[in-house]
N, C-alpha and C positions, 0 to 999 in steps of 0.2 A: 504494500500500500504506500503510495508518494502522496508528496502535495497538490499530483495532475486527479488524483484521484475523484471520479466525478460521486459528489454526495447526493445524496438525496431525501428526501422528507423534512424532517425538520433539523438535520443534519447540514441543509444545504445551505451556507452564506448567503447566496442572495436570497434566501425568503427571510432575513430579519435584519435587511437593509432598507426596509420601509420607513422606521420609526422615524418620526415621536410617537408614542400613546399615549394620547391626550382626549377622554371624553368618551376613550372607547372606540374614535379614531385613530390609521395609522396619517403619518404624516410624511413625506420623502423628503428626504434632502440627502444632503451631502455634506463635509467636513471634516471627518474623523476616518480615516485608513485605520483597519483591520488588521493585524500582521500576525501571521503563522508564524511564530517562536521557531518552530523547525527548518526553518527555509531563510525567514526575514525577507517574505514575501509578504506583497498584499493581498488578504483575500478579498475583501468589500470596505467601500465606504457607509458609513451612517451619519444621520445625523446631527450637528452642532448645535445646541440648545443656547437660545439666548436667556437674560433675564424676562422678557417677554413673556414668552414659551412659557418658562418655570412657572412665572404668577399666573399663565393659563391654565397649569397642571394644578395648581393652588385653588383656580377658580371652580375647575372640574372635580376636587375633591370636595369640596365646599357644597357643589350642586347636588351629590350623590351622599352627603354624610347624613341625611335625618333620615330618608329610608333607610338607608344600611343601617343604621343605628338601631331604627325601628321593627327590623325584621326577625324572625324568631332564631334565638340561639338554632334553634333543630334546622331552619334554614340555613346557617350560616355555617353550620357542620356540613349539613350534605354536599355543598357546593365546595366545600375543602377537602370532604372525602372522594370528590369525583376528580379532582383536581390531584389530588394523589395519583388515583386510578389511570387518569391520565398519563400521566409524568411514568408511573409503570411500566403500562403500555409504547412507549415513546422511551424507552429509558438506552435502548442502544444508540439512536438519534443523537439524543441529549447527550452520549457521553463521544460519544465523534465529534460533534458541537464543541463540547469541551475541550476535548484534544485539538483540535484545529487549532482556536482561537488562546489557549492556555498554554500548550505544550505538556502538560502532564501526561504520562502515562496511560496507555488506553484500560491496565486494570482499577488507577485511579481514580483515572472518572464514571469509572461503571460503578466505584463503590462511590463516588459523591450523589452520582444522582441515586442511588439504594436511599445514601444517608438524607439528601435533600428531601424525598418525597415524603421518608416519616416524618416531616414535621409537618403537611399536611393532614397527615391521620394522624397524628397523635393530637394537633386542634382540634381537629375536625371533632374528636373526643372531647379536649376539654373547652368546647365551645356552649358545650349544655351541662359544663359542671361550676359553671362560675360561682363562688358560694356567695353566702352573704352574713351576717353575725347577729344574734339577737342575746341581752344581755341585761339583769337588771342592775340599777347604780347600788354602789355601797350604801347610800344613805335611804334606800327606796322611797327617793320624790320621783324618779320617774323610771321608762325603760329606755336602754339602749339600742335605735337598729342600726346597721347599719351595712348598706348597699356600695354595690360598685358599678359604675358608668365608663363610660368607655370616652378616653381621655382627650379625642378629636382628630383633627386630622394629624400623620405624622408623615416626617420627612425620612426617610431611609435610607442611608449611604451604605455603599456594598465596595468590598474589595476586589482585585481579577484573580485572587490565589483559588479562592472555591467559589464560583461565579454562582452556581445552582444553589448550595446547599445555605451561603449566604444569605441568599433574597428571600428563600424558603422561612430561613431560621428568625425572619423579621416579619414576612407580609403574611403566616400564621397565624401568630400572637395576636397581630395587629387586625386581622379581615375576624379572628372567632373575636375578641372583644370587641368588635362595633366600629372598628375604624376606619377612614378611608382612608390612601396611603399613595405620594409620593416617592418611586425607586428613583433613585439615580445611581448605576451602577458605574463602575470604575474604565475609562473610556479606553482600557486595555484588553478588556474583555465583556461589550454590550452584545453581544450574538444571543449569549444564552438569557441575560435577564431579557430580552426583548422572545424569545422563544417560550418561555414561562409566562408572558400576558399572553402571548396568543393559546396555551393551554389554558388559564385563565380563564380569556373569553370564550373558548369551547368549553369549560366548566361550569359557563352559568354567572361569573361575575359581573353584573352590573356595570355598566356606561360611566368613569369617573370612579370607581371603587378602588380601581389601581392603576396608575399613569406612572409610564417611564418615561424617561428623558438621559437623551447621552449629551454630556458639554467637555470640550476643553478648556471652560472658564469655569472650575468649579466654585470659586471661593466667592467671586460677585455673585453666581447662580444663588449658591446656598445660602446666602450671608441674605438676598432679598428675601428667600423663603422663609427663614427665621425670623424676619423683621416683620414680614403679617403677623398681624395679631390672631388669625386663623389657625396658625400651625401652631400647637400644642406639644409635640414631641419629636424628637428627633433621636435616632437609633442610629449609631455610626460603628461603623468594624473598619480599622484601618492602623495606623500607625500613631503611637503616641503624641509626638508632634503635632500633625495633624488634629487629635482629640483636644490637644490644649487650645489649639487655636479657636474651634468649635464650642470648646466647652464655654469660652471667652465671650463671643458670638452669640452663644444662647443663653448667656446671662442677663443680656441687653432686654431682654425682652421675658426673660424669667422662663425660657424654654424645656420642660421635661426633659432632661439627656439619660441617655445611655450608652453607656461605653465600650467596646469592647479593644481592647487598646495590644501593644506590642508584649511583646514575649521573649524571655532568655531562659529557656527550661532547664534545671538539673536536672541530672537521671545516675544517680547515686547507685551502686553496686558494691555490696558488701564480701566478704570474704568468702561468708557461707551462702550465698547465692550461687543457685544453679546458675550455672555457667551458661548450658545450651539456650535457656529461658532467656535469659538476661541478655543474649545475644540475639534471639528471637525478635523482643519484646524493643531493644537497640534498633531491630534497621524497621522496627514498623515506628518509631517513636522518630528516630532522625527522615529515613527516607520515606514515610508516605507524603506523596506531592513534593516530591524530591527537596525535603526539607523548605520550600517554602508552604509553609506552616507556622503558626503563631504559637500554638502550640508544641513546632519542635525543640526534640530533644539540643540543647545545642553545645549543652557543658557537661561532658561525659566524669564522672567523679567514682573512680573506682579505687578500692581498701588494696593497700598494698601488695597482701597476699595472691589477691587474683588478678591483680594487675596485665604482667604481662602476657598472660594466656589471655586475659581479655582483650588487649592490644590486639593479636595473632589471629585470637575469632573474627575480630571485627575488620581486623585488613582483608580476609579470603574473603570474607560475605562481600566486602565494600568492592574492591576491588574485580570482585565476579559479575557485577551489575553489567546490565545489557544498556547502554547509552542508546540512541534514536530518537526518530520523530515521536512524538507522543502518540498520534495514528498508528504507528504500525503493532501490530495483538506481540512483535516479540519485545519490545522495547520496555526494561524494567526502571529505566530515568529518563524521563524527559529533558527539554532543551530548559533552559529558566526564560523567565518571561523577556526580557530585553539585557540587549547589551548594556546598560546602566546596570544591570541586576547581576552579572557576568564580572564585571568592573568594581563594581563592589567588595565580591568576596574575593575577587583577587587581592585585595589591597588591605583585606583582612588574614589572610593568607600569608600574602608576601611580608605583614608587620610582624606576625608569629615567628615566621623563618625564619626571619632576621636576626630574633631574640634568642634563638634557641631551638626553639620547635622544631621536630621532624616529621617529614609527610613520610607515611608508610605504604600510601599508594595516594595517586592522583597529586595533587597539590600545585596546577598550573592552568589556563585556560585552553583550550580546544582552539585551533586554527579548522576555516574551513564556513559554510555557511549555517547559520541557525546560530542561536543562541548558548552553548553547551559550555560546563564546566561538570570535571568529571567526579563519581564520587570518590570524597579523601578522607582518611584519616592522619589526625596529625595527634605526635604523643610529645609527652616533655614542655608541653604550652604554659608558658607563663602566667601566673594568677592577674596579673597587672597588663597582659595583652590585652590591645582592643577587641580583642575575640572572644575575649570574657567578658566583655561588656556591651555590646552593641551585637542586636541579631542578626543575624548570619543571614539567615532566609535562603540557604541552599544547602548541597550535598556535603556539607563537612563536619567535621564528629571531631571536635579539640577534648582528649583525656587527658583527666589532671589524675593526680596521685595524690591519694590523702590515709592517715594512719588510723585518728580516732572516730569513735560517733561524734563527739562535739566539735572536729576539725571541720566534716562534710556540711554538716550543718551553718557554720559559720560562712563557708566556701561558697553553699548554696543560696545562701542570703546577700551576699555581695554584689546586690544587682537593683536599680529601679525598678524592675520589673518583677511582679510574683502572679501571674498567670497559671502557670502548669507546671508540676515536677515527677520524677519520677523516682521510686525506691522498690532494688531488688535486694531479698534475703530471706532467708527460710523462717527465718525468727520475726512473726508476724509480730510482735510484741513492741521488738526495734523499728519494725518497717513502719509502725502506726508513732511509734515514737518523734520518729524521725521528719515523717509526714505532718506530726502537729509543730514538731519544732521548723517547719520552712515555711518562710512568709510568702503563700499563694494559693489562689482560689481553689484551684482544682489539682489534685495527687492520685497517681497512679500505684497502687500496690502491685508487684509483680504481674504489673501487666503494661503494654508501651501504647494501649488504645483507651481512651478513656472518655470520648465526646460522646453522647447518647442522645437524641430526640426529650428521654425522660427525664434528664438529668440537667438542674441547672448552672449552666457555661459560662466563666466569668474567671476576671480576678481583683488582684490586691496591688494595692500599692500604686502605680504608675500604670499597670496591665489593665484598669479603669476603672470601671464603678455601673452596677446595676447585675443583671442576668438574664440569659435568655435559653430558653429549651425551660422542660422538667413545667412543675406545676405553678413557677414564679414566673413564668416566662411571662404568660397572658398579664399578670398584674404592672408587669411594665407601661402595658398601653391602660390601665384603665384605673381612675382615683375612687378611693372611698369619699361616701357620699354618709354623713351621721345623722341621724335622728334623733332630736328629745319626745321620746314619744308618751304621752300620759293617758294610759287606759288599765 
């Protein structure tokens, strides 16, 4: 399979070069090249959203939020259960789609759109479980009720690392609690968010209920949608940086946020940890979506004892990886998203080497066309390298060496960021230990996968503020509403 490769269905670029969708309208234009990561070709243009545009996607959630609002939880489930069903159905499409436009791996994007559609059914569930609280006060002068409404329109920014499971993991929450929703996905990968309205409006979704928009003026775009008094919320998944500047933004106007911000994961390996497991649980932690991941693993912290047998596992595994276009079914690493993203980890890489660090396989960039850096490990890395500090966002595994439990844990805290960690060892007692002493949201016990539809996704510290997935997710998008009630 190449880039000549002719797709078809909802696989095929040119059917999601139409957008804007605005009102349940597609709109055409032009602005924004497409670019295949595996080639550094163009596939399609889409696109370019002014501020205009935006406040028209503003006006069209505005016109559709009191019915949708009004319409029955049981309604609002079937239409995200079908929406699911959909996305199922279409689920080889959608992960071609992905691979085109992403470069990931064609086994990763078959498991993104797996992961993406549960959180259409698992809403579609808790869209008729929304609770509510009845309570009487201490002093019994009256009763307590108290209800939840759904928050208003919101604005939705999406990343290009999981383009599906992203938009999924927001316009869920946001469609079972009553809201209407503004995407704007990341203008390095709009194929798929704009393939997801069109499943969407095959599902039943209402005229205005959900509008995308692609810009490469994001910061005027968003910055006028925050300033309506209209938008109510705003859900961002991207880069810390970016979150401040937003958070800054929607304060002006007192905007709902939620955060889901950047990541430097430990993944800690004890002495008495299975070896094989911890190696397992290592290349699904670092390489699923070839370490761009917020989630990845990126600060490998293994106990002396098993140190270099764990180095040695992890070079044959790393360096056995099948590099390729992310289209073709043998390719185990995709290309990374652009030469900025290539460029990066080199100079993170090359600052390691410099100091000390040895690569045990890979550790240079790929000549030739596409976007590729190969997967590396690098051992001996300095606690004070920029590679222990700043995410990586691709295929490289830096292992530190450390003696005690209170060393790792120290090591593993050395970071603005506490998103996601990981700890292997037989001695669950230490591993829960461990896990309560690391400052971040979400820990993996002897296992290197830990995102779930049911489970709520978040972190601490700099990695953001709020959660989404699991049964908190939906209270993102919607406030309590109190009663003094006297009967």
């Amino acid at each position: 399979m190449t880039n000549d490769t002719a797709f078809t269905g909802y696989a095929d670029p040119s059917l999601h070069a139409k957008g804007l969708y605005i009102a349940g309208k597609w709109e055409a234009g032009t602005g924004i090249p497409v670019t295949d990561p595996s080639s550094g070709k163009t596939l399609v243009e889409v696109p370019d959203a002014s501020i205009e545009d935006a406040m028209r996607a503003v006006d069209a959630a505005e016109a559709a939020a009191a019915d949708w609002r009004e319409t029955s939880p049981r309604e609002r489930s079937e239409i995200l259960r079908r929406w699911f069903t959909l996305m199922s159905e279409h689920a080889e499409e959608l992960a071609l789609l992905i691979s085109l436009e992403n470069g990931k791996a064609l086994a990763d994007a078959r498991g993104e759109v797996t992961y993406a559609a549960e959180f259409f059914r698992w809403y579609a569930e808790e869209a008729t479980r929304i609770g509510g609280e009845f309570r009487h006060t201490p002093s019994g002068a009256h009763n307590i009720l108290v209800d939840h409404e759904p928050i208003g329109i919101a604005v939705l920014i999406t990343p290009w690392n999981f383009p599906a499971a992203m938009a999924t993991r927001k316009i869920g929450p946001a469609l079972a609690a009553g809201c209407t929703v503004i995407l704007k996905p990341a203008s390095e990968t709009p194929l798929t968010a704009y393939a997801m309205a069109r499943l969407g409006e095959e599902a039943g979704v209402p005229p205005g209920v959900v509008n995308v928009l692609t810009t490469t003026n994001p910061g005027p775009v968003t910055s006028a949608m925050l300033a309506d008094p209209r938008v109510r919320k705003l859900s961002f998944t991207g880069s810390t940086g970016v979150g401040r500047t937003l958070l800054a933004e929607a304060a002006k106007t007192v905007v709902y946020c939620s955060m889901e911000l950047g990541g430097n994961a430990p993944f800690v390996v004890f002495d008495d940890a299975d070896l094989s497991a911890a190696l397992d649980g290592a290349m699904v932690a670092k390489m699923r979506n070839g370490g761009e991941a917020c989630t990845a693993a990126n600060r490998f912290y293994v106990q002396s004892g098993i140190h270099d047998a764990f180095v040695k596992g992890l070079t044959e595994r790393m360096s056995g990886l099948k590099l390729g276009a992310g289209y073709d079914p043998d390719t185990q690493c995709g290309p990374m998203i652009t030469t900025k993203a290539v460029d990066k980890i080199d100079r993170l890489v090359s600052e390691a080497t410099s100091r000390g660090a040895r690569a045990t396989t890979g550790g240079a960039p790929l000549d030739g066309s596409g976007y590729y850096y190969p997967p590396t490990v690098l051992e001996n890395v300095p606690t004070d390298a920029a590679l222990a500090h700043e995410e990586i966002f691709g295929p490289v595994a830096a292992i530190y060496r450390f003696d005690t439990e209170e060393e790792a844990i120290r090591l593993a805290n050395d970071t603005e960021y506490g998103l996601a960690a990981y700890v292997y060892s037989r001695d669950i007692m230490q591993a829960m230990r461990v896990g309560r002493g690391i400052e971040t949201g979400m820990v993996g016990i002897n296992r290197g996968l830990m995102s779930d539809p049911a489970a709520p996704f978040g972190g601490a510290k700099q990695s953001g503020q709020g959660r989404e997935g699991g049964v908190t997710g939906i209270l993102e998008f919607m406030e309590p509403k109190y009663f003094a009630v006297e009967f």
